[in-house]
N, C-alpha and C positions, 0 to 999 in steps of 0.2 A: 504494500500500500504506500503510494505517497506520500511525502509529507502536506505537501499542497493542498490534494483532493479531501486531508481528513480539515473535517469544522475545528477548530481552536474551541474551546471552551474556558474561561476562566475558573479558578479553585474559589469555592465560596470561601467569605472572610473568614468563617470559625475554624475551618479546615487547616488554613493558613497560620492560626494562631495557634492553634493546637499541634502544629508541624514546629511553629517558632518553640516553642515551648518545649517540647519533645528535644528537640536539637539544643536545648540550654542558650539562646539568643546567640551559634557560632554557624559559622559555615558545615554543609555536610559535607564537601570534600577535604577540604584543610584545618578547619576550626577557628576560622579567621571572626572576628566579632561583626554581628551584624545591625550594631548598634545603629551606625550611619547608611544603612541602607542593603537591599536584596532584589532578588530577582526570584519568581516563583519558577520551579522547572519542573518540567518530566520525565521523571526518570528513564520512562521506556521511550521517550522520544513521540508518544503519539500524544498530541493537544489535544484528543478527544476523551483521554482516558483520567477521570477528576478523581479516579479514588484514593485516598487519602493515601494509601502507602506507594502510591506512583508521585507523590510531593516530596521533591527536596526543596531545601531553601539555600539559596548560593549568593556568597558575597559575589560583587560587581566584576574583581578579575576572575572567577571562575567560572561565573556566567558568561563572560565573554570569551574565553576561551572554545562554548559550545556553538559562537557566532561563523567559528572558522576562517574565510578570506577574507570580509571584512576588518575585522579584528590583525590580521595578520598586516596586512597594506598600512590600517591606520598605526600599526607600532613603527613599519617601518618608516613612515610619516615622521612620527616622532622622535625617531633615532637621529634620524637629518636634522630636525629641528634643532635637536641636543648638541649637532656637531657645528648645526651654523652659529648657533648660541653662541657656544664656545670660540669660534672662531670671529664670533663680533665683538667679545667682550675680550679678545685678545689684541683685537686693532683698535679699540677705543683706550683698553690702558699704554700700547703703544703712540697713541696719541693720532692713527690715523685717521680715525672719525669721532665728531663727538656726542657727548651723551645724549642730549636732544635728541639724536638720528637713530642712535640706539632705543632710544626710546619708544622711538615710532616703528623700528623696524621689530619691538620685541610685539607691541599690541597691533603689529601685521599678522605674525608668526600667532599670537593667540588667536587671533579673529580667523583661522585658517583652519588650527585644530579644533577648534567650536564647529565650525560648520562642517569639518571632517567627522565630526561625532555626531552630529546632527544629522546628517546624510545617511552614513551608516548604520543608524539609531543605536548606537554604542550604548548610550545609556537608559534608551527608551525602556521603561516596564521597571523603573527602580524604586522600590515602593520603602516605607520607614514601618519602624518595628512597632506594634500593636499598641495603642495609647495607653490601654492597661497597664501594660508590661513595661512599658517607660517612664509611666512614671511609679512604680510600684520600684521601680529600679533607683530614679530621683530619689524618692523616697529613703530609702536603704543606703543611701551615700548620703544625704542629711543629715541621717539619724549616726552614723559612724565619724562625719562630722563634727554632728554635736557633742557626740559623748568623748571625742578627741580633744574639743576645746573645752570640757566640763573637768576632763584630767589635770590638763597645762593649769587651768584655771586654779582645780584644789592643789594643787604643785606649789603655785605661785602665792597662793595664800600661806600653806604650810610654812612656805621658805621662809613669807616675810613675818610670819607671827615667830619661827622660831630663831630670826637673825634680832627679834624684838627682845625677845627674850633676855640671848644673849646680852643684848647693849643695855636694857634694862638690869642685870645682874652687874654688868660694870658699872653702871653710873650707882648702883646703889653701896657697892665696895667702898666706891671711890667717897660717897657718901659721908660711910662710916668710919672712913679713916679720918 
């Protein structure tokens, strides 16, 4: 069967969240965190098939990896990119062009690979992690937060009642001599 001829079907949300969850918020190939973002996939490759154990969830380079040519063009897009970069910022601290020019020549060079990605839809279908689950996560960094600054805090009290002490002990020596 084609890939083409079968219908795509999207995974309903709870499925999705229930996959996220299941997979501890990491990628299922690498374990990569998918805090900042995923891609829903199919395992077996067919977009028609939504039952939940055909759900992985793949951070953004693993999912692109299953785009194929696209993916491959747009890196080597970006390799170039990398060496012309290099080789501008090598002639501007040589002093042969200046930073202005560079400057324009780098938000060329982005406005290039944007539309490169945009094209290719690199990063179309990149969805954020379940509101739930984000901020239930907020939450849990808060609270480890607060009870880090509630330590410092009785730390800093301890210290200074007992440097009080002390200097309260000398001045009263000192006192009674």
């Amino acid at each position: 069967m084609e890939r083409e001829s079968m219908n795509r079907k999207d995974f309903p949300r709870w499925k999705v969240e229930q996959v996220y969850i299941a997979q501890d918020g990491v990628c299922a190939k690498y374990g990569d965190s998918l805090e900042h973002g995923f891609h829903r996939h199919h395992k077996d490759g067919n977009p028609a098939n939504n039952e939940i154990d055909n759900l992985e969830l793949l951070c953004p380079e693993c999912h692109r990896a299953t785009l194929g040519d696209a993916v491959t063009e747009h890196r080597k897009q970006e390799e170039k990119v990398l060496s012309d970069l290099n080789r501008l910022i090598d002639e501007c601290f040589a002093g042969k062009i200046s930073g202005a020019v560079v400057e324009r020549l780098i938000e060329a060079i982005t406005l290039s690979l944007k539309v490169s990605r945009n094209l290719d839809k690199i990063d179309e279908g990149l969805e954020s992690p379940p509101t739930s689950i984000a901020l239930l996560k907020r939450m849990q960094e808060t609270k480890i937060l607060q009870e880090t600054y509630l330590e410092g805090f009785k730390d800093g009290v301890k210290w200074l009642s007992q440097s009080n002490c002390k200097h309260r002990k000398r001045k009263a020596s000192k006192i009674a001599l």
